[in-house]
Steps between C-alpha positions, in 0.01 A plus 500: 500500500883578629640293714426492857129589444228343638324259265152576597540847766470268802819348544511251317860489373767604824212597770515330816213223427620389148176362251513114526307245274381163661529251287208210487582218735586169297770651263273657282628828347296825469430461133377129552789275376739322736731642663874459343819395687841578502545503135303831466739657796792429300354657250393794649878506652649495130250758418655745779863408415456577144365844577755559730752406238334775205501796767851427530595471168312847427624693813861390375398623171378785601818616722741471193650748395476705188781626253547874443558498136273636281430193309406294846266784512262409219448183266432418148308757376600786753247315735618541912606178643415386843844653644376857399291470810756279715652646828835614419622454849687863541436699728260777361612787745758551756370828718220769441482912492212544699240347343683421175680186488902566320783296501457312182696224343677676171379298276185442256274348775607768793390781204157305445460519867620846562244595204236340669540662802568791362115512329376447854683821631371707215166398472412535881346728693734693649619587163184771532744667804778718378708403804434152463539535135854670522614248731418206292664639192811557660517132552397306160602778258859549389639766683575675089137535466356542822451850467297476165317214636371737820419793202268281355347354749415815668347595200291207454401515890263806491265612721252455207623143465500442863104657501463261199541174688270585825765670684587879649706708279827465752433096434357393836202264543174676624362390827270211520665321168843281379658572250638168227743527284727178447693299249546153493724364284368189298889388306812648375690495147863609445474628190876589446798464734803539485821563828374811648160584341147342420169504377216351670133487445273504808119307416317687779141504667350794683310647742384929551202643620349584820325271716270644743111565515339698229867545322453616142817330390495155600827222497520406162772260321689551198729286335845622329878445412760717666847484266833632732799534345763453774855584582727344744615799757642509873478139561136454365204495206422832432248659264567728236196522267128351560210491280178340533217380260168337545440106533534186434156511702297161533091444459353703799394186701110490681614576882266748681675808615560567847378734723692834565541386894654148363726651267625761759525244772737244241720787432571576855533106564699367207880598481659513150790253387843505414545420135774250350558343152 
């Protein structure tokens, strides 16, 4: 139950008529003992206080902040410690181009968060629309290698390809369906960095298919790692070489797939993110 539901569907808990025990006239209390005083108040009060006390103590925790070295990074063993996950309190991105977020911080953590941003662009759907497609790789790709970056593409975007996935051969969605094709990034790892150029692995979740009725290529998900080396160019991340291989992928888990409406109608509903390390 989250907070702020009702404890029974009838308004028990915030409604306007609030449940309410009656107690048995004489003192009694409802499990047959006598009712206690003061002295269980004060303890109940101590009880409060001393909660109050450990949320504080773990929200302060919580909020401190982590060291960028390497070796605050992981503990004995090369196990992370709790500040590999801590906030790191800068600013992840200071303006977008379009839809891609730029402006990163030039250091390891704005290249972790360029790279995961990056995966987004390139693993979305308008990567399946050459216009789209050109646009976005003027942005993230160093302008060196933008050129061989659109060559390959273009030949990885056929109209074969584009038939391949459910859609027509000039890459638009057929009438009637919506087309999926997302990446959400699960963590980052710098791998190397050093001044003006980096190295950083993307752990990434997907999403392509088709959802509609009677599609013969449903949404599926994949799991994989996305490795960018970057380069630091006009005032920003920029990526000159990406490769991508398969996993880490977890035990499929027992939830019942969702219809092709429900899975259209999230997509249209739910927004992406902007990635930061």
């Amino acid at each position: 139950m989250s907070l702020g539901d009702d404890q029974d569907g009838s308004g028990g808990y915030g409604g306007t008529g609030q449940t309410r025990t009656r107690y048995p006239e004489g003192g009694a209390d409802v499990y047959g003992g006598a009712r206690r005083g003061g002295r269980s108040s004060s303890r109940s009060l101590v009880t409060v206080v001393g909660v109050i006390v450990l949320l504080i103590a773990a929200i302060a925790f919580a909020n401190r902040g982590g060291d960028d070295s390497a070796s605050s990074a992981e503990g004995a063993g090369g196990q992370p410690k709790a500040t590999t996950t801590a906030p790191s309190g800068t600013k992840p991105v200071q303006s977008t181009s379009g839809a891609i977020p730029t402006g990163y911080a030039h250091d390891t953590q704005g290249a972790q968060s360029a790279a995961a941003n990056y995966a987004v662009a390139l693993g979305s759907a308008d990567m399946f629309d050459k216009a789209k497609r050109d646009a976005m790789l003027q942005v993230i790709i160093a302008p060196s290698r933008v050129a061989a970056f659109q060559s390959t593409m273009d030949r990885a975007y056929t109209a074969a390809f584009n038939k391949n996935v459910g859609l027509n051969e000039d890459g638009s969605t057929p009438t009637g369906y919506t087309f999926v094709s997302r990446t959400s990034p699960i963590g980052t790892k710098a791998t190397a960095s050093s001044g003006n150029n980096a190295t950083v692995e993307v752990w990434c979740s997907g999403l392509l298919g088709m959802a509609g009725e009677n599609s013969t290529n449903p949404v599926t998900n994949s799991w994989f790692t996305v490795t960018m080396k970057l380069e630091w160019a006009a005032d920003d991340w920029k990526v000159v070489t990406q490769s991508q291989k398969e996993g880490p992928a977890p035990v499929p888990g027992d939830d019942p797939a969702s219809s092709a409406d429900d899975m259209a109608k999230a997509v249209d509903e739910y927004g992406g993110f902007t990635y930061a390390r």
